[in-house]
Backbone as CSV, one residue per row, in Angstrom:
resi,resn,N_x,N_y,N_z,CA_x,CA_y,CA_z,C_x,C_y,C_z
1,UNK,-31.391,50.376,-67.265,-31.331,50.583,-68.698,-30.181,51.510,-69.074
2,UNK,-29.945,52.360,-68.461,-28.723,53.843,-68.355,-27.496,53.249,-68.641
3,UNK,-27.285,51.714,-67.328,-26.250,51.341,-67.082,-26.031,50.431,-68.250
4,UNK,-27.143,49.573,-68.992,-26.322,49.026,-70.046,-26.238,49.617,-71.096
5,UNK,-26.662,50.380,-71.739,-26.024,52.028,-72.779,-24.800,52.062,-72.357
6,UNK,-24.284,52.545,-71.051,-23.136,52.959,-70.637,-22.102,51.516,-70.875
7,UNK,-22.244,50.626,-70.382,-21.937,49.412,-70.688,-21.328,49.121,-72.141
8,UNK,-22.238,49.200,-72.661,-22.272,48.799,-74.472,-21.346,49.663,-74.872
9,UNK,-21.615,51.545,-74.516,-20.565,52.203,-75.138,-18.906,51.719,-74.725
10,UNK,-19.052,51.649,-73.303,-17.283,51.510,-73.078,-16.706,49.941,-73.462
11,UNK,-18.060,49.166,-73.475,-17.103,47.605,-74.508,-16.997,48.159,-75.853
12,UNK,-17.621,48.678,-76.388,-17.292,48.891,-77.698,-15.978,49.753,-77.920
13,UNK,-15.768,50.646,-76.836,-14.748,51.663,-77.304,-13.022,50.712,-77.102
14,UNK,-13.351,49.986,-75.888,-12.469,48.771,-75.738,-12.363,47.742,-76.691
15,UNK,-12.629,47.716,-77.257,-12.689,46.831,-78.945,-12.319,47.109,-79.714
16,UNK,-12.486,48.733,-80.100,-11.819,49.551,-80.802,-10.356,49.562,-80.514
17,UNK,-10.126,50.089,-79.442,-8.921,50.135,-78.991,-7.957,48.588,-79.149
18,UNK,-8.405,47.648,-78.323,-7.792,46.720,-78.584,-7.586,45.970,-79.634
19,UNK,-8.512,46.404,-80.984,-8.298,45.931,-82.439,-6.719,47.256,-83.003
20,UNK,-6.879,48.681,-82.924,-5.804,49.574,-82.615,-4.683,49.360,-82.240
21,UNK,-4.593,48.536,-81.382,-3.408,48.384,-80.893,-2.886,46.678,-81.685
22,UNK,-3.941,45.716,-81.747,-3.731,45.060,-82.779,-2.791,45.005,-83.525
23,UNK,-3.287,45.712,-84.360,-3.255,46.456,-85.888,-1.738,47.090,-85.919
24,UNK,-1.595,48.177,-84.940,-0.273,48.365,-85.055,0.791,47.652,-84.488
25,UNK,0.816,46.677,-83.919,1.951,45.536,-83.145,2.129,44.816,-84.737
26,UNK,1.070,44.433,-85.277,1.428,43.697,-86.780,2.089,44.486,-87.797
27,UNK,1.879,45.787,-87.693,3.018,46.757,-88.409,4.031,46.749,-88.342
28,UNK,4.484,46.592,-86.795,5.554,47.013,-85.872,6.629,45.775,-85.644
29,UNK,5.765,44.582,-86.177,6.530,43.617,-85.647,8.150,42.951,-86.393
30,UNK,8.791,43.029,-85.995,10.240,42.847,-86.775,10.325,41.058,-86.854
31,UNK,10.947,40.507,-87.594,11.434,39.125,-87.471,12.602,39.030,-87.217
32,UNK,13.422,38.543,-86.681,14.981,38.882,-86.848,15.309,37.051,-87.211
33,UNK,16.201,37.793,-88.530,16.726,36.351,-89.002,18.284,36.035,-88.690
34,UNK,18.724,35.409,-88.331,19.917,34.747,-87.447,20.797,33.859,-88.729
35,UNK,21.447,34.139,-89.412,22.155,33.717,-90.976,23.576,33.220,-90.639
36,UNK,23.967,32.340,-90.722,25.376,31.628,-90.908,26.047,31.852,-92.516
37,UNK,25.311,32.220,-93.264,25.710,32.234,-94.786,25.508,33.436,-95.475
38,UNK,26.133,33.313,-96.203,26.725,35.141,-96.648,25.445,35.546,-97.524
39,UNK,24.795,34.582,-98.023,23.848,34.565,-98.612,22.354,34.084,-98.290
40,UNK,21.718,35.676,-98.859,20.253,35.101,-98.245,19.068,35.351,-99.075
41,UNK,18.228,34.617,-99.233,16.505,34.846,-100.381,15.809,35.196,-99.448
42,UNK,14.810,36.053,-100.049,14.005,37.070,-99.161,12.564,36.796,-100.341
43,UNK,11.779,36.041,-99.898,10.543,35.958,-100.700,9.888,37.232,-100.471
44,UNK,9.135,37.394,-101.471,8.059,39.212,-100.908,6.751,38.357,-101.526
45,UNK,5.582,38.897,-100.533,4.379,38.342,-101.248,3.196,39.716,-100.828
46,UNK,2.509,39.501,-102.003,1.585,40.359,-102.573,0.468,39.975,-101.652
47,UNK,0.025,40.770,-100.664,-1.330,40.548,-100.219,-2.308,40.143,-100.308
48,UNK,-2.901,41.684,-101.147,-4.419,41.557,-101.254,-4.337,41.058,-103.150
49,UNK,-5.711,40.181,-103.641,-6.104,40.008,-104.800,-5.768,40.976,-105.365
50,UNK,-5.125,41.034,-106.648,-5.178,42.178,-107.643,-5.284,41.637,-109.124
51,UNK,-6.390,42.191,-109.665,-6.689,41.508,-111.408,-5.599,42.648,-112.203
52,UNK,-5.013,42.049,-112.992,-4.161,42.289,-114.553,-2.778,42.956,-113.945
53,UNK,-2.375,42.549,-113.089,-1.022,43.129,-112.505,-0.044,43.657,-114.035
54,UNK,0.040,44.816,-114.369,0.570,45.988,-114.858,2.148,45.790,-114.567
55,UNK,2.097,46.421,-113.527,3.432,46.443,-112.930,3.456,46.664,-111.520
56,UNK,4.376,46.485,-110.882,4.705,46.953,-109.223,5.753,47.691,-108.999
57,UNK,6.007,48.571,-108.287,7.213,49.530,-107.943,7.157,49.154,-106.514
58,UNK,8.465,48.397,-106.521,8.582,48.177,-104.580,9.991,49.006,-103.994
59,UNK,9.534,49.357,-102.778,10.762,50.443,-101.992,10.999,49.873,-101.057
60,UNK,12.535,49.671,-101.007,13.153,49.067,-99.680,13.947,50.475,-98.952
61,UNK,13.666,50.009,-97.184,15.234,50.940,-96.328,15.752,49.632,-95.582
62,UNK,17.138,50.137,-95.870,17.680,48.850,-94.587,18.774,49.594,-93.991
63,UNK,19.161,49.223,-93.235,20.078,50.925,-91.849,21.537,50.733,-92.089
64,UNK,22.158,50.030,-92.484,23.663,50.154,-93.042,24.136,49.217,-94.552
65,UNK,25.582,48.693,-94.270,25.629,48.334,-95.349,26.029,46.498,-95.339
66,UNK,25.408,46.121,-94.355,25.337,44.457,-94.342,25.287,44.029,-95.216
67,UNK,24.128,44.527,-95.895,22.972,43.821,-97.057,23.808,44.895,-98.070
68,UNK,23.767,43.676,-99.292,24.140,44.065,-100.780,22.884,43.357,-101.535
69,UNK,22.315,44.084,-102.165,21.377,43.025,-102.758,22.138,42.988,-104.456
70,UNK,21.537,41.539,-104.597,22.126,41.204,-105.655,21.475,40.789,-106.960
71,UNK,20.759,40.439,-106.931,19.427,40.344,-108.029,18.220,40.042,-107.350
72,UNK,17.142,40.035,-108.358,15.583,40.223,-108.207,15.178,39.107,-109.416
73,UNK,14.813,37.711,-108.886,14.483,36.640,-109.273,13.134,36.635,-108.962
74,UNK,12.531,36.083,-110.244,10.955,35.442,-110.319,10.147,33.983,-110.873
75,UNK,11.351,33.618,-110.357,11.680,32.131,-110.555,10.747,31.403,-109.055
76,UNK,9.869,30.615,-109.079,8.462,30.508,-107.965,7.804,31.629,-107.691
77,UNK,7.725,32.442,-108.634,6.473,33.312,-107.914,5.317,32.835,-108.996
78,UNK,4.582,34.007,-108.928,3.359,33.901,-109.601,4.068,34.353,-111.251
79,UNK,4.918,35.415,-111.339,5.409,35.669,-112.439,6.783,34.839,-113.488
80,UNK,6.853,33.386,-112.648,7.633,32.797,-113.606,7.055,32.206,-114.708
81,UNK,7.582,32.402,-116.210,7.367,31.708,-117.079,5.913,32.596,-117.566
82,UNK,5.702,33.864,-117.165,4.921,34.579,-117.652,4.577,35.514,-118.709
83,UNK,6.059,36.215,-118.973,6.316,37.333,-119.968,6.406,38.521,-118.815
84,UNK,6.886,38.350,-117.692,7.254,39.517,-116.998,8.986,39.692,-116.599
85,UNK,9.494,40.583,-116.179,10.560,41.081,-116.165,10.827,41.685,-114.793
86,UNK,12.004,41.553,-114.143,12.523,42.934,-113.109,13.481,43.476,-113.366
87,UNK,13.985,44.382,-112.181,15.012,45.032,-112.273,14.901,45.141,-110.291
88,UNK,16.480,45.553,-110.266,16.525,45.924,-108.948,17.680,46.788,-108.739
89,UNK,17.528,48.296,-108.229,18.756,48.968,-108.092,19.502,49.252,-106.580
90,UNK,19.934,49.578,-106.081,20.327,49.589,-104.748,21.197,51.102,-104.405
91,UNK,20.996,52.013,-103.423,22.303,53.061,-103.453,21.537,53.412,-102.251
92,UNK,22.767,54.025,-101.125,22.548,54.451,-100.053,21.787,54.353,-99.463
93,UNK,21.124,52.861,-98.540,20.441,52.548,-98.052,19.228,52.707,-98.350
94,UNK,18.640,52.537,-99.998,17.722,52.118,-100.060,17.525,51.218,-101.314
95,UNK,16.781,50.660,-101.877,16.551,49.284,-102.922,15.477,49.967,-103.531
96,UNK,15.376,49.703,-104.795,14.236,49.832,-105.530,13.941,48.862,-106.277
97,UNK,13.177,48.118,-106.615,12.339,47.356,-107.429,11.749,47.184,-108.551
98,UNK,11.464,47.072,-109.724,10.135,46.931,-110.486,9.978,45.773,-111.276
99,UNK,8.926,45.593,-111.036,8.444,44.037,-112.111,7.241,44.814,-112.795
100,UNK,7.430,44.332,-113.933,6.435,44.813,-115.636,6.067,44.013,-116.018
101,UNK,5.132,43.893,-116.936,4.797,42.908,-117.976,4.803,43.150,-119.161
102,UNK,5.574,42.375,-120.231,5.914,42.538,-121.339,4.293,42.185,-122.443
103,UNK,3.899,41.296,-121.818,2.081,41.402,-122.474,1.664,40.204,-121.653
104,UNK,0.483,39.499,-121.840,-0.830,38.825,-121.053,-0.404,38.858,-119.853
105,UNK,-1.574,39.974,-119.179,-1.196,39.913,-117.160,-1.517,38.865,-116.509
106,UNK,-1.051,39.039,-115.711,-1.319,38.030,-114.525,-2.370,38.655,-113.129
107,UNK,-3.064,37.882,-113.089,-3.702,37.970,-111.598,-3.313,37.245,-110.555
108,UNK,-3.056,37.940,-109.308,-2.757,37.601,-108.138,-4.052,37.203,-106.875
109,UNK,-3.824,35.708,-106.608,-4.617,35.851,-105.614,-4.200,36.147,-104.486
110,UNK,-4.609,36.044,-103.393,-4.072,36.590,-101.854,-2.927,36.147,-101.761
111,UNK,-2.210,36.886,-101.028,-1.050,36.025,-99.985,0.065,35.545,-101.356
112,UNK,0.144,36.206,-102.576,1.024,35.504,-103.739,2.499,35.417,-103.847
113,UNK,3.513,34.945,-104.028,4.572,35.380,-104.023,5.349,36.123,-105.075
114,UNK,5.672,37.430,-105.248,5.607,37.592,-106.626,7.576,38.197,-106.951
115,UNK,8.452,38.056,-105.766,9.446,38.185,-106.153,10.240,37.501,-105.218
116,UNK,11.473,36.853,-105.086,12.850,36.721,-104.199,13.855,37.375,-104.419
117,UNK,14.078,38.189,-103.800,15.497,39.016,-103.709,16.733,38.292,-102.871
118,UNK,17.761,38.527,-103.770,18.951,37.515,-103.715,19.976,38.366,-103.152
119,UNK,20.389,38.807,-101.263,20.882,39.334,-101.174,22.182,38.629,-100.708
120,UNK,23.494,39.465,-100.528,24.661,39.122,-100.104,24.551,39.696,-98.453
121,UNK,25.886,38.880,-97.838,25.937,39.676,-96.315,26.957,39.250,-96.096
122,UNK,27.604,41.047,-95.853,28.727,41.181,-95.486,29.119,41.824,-93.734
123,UNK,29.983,41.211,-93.128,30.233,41.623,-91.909,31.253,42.461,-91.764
124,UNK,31.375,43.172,-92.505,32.358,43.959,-93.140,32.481,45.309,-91.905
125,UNK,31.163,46.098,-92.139,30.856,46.769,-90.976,30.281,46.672,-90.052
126,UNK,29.019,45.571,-90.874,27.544,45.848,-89.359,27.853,44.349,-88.804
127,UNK,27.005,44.313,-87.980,26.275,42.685,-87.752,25.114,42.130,-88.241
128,UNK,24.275,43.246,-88.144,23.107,43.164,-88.994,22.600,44.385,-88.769
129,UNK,21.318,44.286,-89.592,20.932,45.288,-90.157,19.174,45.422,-90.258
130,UNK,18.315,46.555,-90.390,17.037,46.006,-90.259,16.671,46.635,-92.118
131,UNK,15.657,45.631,-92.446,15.143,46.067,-93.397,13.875,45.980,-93.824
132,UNK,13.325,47.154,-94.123,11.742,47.741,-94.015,11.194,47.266,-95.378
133,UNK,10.227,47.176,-95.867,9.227,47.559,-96.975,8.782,48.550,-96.735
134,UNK,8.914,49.477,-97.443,9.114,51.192,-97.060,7.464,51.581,-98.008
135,UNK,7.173,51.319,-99.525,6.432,51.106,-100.331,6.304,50.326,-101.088
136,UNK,5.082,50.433,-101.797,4.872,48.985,-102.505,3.823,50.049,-103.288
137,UNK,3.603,49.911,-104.883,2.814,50.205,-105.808,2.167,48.984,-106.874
138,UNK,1.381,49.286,-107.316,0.717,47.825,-107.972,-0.340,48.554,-109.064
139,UNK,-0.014,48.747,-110.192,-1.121,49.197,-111.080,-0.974,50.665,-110.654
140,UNK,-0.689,51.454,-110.504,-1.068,53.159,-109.637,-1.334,52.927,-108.549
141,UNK,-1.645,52.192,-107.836,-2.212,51.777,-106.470,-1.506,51.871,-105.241
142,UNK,-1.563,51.870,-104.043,-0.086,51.458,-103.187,-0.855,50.090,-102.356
143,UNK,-0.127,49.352,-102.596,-0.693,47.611,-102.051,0.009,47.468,-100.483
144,UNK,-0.301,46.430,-100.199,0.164,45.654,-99.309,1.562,44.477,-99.493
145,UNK,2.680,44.449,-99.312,3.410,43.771,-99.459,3.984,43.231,-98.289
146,UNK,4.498,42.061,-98.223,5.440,41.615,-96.758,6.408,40.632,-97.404
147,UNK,7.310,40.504,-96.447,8.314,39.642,-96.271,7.788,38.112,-95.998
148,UNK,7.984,36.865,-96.547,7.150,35.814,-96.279,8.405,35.072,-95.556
149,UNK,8.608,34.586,-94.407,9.508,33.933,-92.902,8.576,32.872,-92.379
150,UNK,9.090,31.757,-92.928,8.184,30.768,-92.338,6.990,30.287,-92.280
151,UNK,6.584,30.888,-93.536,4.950,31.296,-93.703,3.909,32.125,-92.666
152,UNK,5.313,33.056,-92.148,4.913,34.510,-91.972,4.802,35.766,-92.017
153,UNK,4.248,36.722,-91.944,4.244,38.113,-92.657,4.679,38.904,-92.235
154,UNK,5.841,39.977,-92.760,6.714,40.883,-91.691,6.754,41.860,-92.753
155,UNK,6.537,43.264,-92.169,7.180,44.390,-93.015,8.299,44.879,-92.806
156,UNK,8.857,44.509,-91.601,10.329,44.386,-91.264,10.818,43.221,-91.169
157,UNK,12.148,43.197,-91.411,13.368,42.076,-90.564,14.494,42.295,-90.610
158,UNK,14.342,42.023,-89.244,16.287,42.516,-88.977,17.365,40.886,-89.231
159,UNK,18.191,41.278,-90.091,18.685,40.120,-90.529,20.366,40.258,-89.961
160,UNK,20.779,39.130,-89.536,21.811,39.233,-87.780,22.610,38.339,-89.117
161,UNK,24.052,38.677,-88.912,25.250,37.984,-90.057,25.932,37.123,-88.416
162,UNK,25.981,35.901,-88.606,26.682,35.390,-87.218,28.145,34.547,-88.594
163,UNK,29.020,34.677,-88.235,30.378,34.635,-88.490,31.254,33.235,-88.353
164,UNK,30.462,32.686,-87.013,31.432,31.539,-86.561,30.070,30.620,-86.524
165,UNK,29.584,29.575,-87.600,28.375,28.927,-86.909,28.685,27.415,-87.167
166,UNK,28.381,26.730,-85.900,28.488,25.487,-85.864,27.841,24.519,-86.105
């Protein structure tokens, strides 16, 4: 009887752990995108459900100066043709964001897409470059946001400028 108590505790603590370690490899995990064209769309999608989306304040880092971003389009997301608005500013390696609503909100269900950022890439200095979702705000809130690659979810990606592509 001792031994399966003892049992039960150390599978469980191994469960723990291995959900832990989980958890942070999906944080951690980078995509690296491989680009022939100077130009690239970067879908962002909204996680979790959120009723009467207000506004969002999103924070980018990306590590040099590859990436120029160039506008903040909401043209296929959830907010086209809605009465919402962005903006997007950019200075010394970092991006800022915001989408508002001018009146009737919108609700987001899971997994939504709610912006594409329209960046440039220059090989000017780097080769590439990595770039984080640093924060994400939603109503006062701080949400969940990712990068959508293939219909997959990244809070990083390192995006590679290749020069000569055949």
């Amino acid at each position: 009887m001792i031994f399966k108590k003892i049992f039960i505790k150390w599978f469980i603590i191994l469960l723990i752990i291995a959900f832990s370690a989980q958890q942070k490899n999906a944080f951690s995990q980078i995509k690296t995108i491989d680009s022939c064209s100077s130009m690239i769309i970067l879908p962002i999608v909204l996680m979790p459900y959120i009723d009467n989306i207000e506004g969002l304040d999103i924070k980018l880092n990306f590590t040099n100066s590859l990436i120029e971003f160039k506008k903040l389009s909401l043209l296929n997301t959830i907010f086209e043709n809605k009465n919402y608005d962005g903006q997007l500013w950019s200075d010394n390696n970092k991006a800022t964001m915001a989408i508002f609503a001018k009146s009737n909100l919108v609700t987001s269900r899971s997994k939504s897409i709610i912006a594409n950022v329209h960046c440039n890439l220059s090989n000017s200095k780097s080769d590439s470059s990595i770039l984080t979702l640093a924060e994400s705000i939603c109503n006062d809130k701080i949400v969940d946001i990712r990068f959508m690659i293939n219909d997959k979810f990244y809070k990083k990606i390192k995006i590679s400028y290749i020069n000569n592509c055949i």
